[in-house]
LOKOLKE-324772 format. One line per field, with one value per residue (C-alpha): residue number from 1; residue in one letter; x, y, z. Coordinates in steps of 0.5 Angstrom, whole numbers. Layout:
<atoms>
num [NUM, ...]
residuo [a, ...]
east [X, ...]
north [Y, ...]
up [Z, ...]
</atoms>
This chain:
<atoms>
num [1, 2, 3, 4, 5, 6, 7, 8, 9, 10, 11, 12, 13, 14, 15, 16, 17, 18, 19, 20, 21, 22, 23, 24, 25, 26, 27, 28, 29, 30, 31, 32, 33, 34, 35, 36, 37, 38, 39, 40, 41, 42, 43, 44, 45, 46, 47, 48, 49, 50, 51, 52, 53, 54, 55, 56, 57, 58, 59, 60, 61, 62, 63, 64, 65, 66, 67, 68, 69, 70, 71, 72, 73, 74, 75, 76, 77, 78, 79, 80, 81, 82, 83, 84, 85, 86, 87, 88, 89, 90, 91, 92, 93, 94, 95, 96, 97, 98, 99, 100, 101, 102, 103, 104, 105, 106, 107, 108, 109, 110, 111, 112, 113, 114, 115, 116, 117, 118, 119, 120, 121, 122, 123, 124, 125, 126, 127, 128, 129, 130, 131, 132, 133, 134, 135, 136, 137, 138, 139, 140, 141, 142, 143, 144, 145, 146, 147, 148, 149, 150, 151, 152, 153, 154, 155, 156, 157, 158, 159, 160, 161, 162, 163, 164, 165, 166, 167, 168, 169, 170, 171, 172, 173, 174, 175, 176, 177, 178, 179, 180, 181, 182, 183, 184, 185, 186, 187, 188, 189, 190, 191, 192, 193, 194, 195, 196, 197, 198, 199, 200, 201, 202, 203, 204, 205, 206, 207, 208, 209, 210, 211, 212, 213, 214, 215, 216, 217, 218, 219, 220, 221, 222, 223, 224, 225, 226, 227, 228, 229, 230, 231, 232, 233, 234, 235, 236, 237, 238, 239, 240, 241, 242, 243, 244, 245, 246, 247, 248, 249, 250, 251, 252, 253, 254, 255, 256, 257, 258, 259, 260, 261, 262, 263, 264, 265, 266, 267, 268, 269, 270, 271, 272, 273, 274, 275, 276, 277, 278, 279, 280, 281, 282, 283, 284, 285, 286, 287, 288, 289, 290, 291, 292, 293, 294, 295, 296, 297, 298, 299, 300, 301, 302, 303, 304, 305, 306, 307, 308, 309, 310, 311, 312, 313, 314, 315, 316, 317, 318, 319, 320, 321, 322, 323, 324, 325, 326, 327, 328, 329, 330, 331, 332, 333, 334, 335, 336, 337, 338, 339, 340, 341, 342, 343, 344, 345, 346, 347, 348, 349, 350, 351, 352, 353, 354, 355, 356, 357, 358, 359, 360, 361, 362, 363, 364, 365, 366, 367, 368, 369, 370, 371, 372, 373, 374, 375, 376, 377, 378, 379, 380, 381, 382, 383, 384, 385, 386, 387, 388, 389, 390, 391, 392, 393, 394, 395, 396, 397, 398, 399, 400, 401, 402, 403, 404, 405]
residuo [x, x, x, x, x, x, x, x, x, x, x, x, x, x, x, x, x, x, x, x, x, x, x, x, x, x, x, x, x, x, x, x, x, x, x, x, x, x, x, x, x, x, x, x, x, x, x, x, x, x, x, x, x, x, x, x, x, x, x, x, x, x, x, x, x, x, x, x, x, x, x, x, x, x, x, x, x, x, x, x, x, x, x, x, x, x, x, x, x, x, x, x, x, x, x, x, x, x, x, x, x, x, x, x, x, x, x, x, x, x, x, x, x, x, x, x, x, x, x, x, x, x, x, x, x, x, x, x, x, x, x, x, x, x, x, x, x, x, x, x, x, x, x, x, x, x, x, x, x, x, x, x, x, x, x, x, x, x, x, x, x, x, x, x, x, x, x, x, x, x, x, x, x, x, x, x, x, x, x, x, x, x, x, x, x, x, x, x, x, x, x, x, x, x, x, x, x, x, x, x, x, x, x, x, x, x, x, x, x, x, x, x, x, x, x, x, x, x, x, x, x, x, x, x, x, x, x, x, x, x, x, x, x, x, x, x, x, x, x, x, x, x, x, x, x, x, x, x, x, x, x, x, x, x, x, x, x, x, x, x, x, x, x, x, x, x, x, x, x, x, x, x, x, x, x, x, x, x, x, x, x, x, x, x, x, x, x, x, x, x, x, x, x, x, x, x, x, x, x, x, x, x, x, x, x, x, x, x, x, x, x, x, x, x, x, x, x, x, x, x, x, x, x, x, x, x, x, x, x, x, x, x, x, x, x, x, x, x, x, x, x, x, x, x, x, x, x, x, x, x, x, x, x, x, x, x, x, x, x, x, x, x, x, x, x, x, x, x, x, x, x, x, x, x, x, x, x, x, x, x, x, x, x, x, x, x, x, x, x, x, x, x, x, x, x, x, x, x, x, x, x, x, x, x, x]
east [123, 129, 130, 134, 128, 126, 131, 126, 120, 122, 124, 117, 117, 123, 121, 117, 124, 126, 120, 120, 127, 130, 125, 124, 119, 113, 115, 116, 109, 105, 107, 106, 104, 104, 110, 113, 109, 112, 118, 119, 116, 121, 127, 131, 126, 124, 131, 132, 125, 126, 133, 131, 126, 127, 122, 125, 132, 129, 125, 131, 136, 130, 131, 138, 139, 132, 137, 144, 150, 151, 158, 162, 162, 155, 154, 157, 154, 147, 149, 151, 144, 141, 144, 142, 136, 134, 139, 134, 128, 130, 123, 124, 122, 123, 130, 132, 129, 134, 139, 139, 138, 144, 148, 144, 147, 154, 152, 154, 147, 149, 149, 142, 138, 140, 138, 131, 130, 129, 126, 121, 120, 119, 114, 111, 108, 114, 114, 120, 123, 117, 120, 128, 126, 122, 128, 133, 129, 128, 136, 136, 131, 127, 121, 117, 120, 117, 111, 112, 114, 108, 103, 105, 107, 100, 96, 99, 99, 92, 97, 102, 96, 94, 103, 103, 97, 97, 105, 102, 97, 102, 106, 101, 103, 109, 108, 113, 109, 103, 105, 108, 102, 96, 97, 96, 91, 87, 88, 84, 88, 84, 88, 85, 78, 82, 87, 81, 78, 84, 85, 78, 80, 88, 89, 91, 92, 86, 89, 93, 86, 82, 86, 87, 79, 80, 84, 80, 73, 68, 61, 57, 51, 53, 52, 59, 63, 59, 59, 66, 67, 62, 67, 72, 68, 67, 75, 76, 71, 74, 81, 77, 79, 71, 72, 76, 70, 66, 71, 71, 64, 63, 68, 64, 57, 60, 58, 62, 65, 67, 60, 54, 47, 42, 40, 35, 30, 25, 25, 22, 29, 34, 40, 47, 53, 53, 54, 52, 45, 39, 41, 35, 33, 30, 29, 24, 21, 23, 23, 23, 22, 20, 13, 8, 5, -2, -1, 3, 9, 14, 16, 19, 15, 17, 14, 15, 11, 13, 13, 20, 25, 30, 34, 30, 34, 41, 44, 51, 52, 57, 54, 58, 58, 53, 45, 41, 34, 31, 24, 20, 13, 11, 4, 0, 4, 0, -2, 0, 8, 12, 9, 12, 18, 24, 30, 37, 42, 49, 57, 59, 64, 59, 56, 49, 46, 39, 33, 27, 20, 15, 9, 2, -1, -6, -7, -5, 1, 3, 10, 15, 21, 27, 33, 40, 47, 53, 60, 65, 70, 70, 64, 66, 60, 54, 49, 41, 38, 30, 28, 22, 18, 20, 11, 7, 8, 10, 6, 10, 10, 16, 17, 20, 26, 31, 36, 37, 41]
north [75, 77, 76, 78, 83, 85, 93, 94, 92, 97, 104, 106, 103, 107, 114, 112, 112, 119, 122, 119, 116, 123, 128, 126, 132, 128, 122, 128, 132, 124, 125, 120, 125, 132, 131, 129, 135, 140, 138, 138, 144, 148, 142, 147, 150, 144, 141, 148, 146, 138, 136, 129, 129, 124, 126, 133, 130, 126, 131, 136, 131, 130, 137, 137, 131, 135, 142, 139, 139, 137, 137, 132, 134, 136, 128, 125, 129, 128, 121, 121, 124, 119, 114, 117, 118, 111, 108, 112, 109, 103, 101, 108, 107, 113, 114, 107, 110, 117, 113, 109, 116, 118, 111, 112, 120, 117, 112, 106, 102, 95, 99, 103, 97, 94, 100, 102, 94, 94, 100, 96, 90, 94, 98, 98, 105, 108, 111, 113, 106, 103, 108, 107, 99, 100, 104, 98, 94, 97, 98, 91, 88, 85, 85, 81, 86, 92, 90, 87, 95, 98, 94, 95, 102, 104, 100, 105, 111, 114, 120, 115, 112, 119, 117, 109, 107, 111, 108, 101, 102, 103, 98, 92, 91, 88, 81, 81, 85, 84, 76, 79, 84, 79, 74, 81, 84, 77, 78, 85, 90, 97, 100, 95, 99, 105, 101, 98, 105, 108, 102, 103, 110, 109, 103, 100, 93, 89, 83, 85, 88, 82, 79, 83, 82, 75, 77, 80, 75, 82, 81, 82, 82, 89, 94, 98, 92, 91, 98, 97, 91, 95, 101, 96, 93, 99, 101, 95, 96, 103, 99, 95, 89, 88, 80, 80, 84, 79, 72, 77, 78, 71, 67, 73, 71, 63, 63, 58, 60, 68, 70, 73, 73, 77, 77, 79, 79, 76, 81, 78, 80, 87, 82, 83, 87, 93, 94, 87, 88, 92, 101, 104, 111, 114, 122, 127, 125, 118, 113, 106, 100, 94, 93, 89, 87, 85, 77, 76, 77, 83, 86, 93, 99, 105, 112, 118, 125, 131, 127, 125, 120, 117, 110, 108, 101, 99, 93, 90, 83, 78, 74, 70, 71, 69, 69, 71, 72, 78, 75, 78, 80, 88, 91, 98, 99, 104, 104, 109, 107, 114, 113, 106, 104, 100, 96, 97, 93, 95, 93, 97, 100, 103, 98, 98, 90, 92, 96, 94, 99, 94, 92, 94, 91, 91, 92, 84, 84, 81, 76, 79, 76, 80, 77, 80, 78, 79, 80, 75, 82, 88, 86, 82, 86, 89, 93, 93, 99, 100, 106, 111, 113, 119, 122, 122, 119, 112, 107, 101, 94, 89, 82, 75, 78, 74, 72, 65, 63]
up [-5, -10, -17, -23, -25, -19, -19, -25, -21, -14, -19, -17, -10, -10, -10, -2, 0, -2, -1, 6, 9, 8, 10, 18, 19, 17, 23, 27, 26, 28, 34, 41, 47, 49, 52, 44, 41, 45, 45, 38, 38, 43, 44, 46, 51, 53, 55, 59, 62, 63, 61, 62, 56, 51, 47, 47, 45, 40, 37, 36, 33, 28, 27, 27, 22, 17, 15, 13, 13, 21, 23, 25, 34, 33, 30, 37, 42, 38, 39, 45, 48, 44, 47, 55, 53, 51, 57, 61, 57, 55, 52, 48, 41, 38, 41, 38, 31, 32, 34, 27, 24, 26, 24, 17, 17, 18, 12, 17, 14, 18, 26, 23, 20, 27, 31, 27, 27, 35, 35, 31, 35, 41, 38, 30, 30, 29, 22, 22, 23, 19, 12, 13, 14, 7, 4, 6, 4, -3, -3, -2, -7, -2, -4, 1, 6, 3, 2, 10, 12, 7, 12, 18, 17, 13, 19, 25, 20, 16, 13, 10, 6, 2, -1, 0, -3, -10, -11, -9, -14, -19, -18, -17, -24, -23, -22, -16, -13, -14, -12, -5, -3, -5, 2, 6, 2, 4, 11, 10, 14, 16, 9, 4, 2, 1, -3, -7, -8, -11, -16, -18, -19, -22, -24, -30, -30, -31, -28, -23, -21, -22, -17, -13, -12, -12, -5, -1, -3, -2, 2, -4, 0, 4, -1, 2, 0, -7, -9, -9, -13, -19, -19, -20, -25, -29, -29, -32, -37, -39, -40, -45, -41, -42, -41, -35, -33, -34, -30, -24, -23, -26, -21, -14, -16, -17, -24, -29, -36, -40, -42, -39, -41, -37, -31, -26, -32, -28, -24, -17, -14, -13, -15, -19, -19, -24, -30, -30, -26, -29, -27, -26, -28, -23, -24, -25, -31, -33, -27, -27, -22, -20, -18, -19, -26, -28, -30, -24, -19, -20, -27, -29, -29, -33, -32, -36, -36, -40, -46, -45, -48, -46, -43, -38, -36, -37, -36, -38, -41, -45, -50, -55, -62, -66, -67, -61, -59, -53, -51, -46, -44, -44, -43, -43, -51, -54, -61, -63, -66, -64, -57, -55, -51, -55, -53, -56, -56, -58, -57, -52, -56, -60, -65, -66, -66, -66, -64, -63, -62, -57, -61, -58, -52, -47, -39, -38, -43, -49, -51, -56, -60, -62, -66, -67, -68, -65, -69, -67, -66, -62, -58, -53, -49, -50, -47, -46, -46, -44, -49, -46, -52, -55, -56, -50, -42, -42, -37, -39, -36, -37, -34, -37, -40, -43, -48, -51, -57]
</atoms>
């Protein structure tokens, strides 16, 4: 795809042409075959030993081209054993590829790009031939072209990827690229989990990482995939992009609208994707989990020892801005107020909405009512938080939480 804005949107994918379309020794240390590995090792020993080798010509021109300058005599008879070498070895990728190195050396780009093109169409595992094809079309503003070559190079080589991927990242910001690279994301290639795990990690634009969710339609029902999906999801609610958060997980749960109550409140099932399902604390001394509750069916249990306080439950949502009200059930409240467990609700940037101490309640539970109101600005998500009781161990049971406006 080509476009007047598209030499800006390369500068980034540029910097993967210096680092590869000049430096052969990282093609050269990939290597095909011991015969290969020891040829680019000793070349020279190697043509004494077996003066037929292609490999060992190969090797050694990369060699020779890796420490500039090369001399002009030394130029033609490098081309000259290339060129005996891939007659004897037609199907020879790797000679084809040097070939084109050599016509790239000489600034004769129209003869490589030839060369390193056939040497692809015979075999796409040849780094060398994947990076020049990218550099060309980096040079050429072909940008369907060098995401084209950034898959299929990063699909045959694992050590391309730890350079590629954070440079794809990056760039997913432009539209031209992010437009070009979704298409192959959807097809899953073997790099795609690590792309994602990086933009988990990396990546600054929400949209672009919203999208490119949307591409790879994540199994939700396998834990590797769902984890993925919920490191995303925090990612784009630390960049404050807290209702893009929301459309995403919305649209892969298949729910309509940009808002989100609580889910999960039931608790008759482990549903959801963090932060917009329940996180429960399970450590020494506060431990929360589902199990069955006196009036019936499952609820969550929260257990403390060693009088310790603390948010025992978490769960993200995105109410619309005006009056709500958290309704549920709770049993085993003491009387006593400092030893009962609360619930807080807060913008999630910070702004307290309301925190509520549970009433008392006996051994089967008893109804509770709390209203709040959420701003119309700068609380676009809010987080529920399940407090243990600052006095005394904690042996509270909740069920049937919701919240309705």
């Amino acid at each position: 795809m080509n476009g007047s804005h598209v030499p800006g949107v390369l500068n980034v994918v540029r910097l993967v042409a210096i680092l590869f379309g000049t430096v052969l020794a990282l093609w050269v240390s990939i290597g095909v075959s011991l015969n290969f590995a020891f040829g680019e090792r000793y070349p020279d020993l190697a043509n004494e030993w077996w003066p037929a080798g292609v490999m060992p010509r190969v090797a050694s021109a990369g060699n020779t081209l890796n420490a500039p300058p090369v001399q002009s005599a030394e130029l033609a008879q490098m081309h000259k054993s290339l060129r005996d070498a891939a007659l004897r070895e037609p199907v020879n990728s790797y000679a084809l590829g040097m070939l084109g190195a050599v016509a790239d050396y000489r600034h004769d780009t129209s003869h490589a790009r030839k060369l390193f093109r056939l040497s692809e169409a015979m075999s796409r595992r040849n780094l060398l031939s994947q990076m020049w094809l990218v550099e060309d079309a980096v040079n050429r503003d072909d940008v369907h072209e060098v995401i084209l070559h950034y898959d299929r190079a990063m699909r045959v080589s694992k050590e391309s990827r730890q350079t590629l991927i954070p440079i794809l990242v990056e760039a997913i910001a432009e539209p031209a690229i992010l437009e070009n690279l979704l298409p192959v994301l959807a097809e899953r290639p073997s790099w795609s989990d690590e792309f994602a795990f990086m933009m988990s990690a990396k990546g600054n634009d929400p949209q672009a990482m919203s999208a490119v969710v949307a591409a790879l339609k994540p199994d939700l029902s396998r834990p590797g995939e769902r984890r993925l999906v919920e490191s995303i999801l925090l990612r784009m609610v630390a960049l404050n992009a807290e209702r893009e958060a929301i459309n995403t997980v919305n649209r892969l749960e298949g729910r309509a609208g940009s808002t989100r109550t609580m889910q999960g409140g039931d608790f008759e099932e482990v549903t959801g994707t963090l932060p917009f399902a329940w996180s429960l604390r399970k450590d020494e001394n506060i431990h929360a989990f589902r199990s069955s509750v006196p009036t019936g069916g499952f609820g969550l249990w929260i257990e403390t020892q060693e009088d310790m306080a603390g948010v025992a439950a978490t769960q993200l949502v995105g109410l619309a801005a005006g009056r709500h009200a958290l309704t549920g059930t709770a049993g085993r409240v003491p009387a006593n107020i400092a030893g009962r467990p609360a619930i807080g609700i807060l913008c999630e940037h910070g702004k307290v909405l309301g925190r509520f101490v549970l009433p008392p309640a006996g051994e089967n539970g008893r109804s509770f009512r709390f209203e709040f109101d959420v701003p119309a600005q700068d609380c676009v998500t809010q987080w529920v938080k399940l407090e243990a009781a600052p006095e005394g161990d904690t042996n509270t049971w909740f069920d049937k939480l919701a919240i309705v406006q």
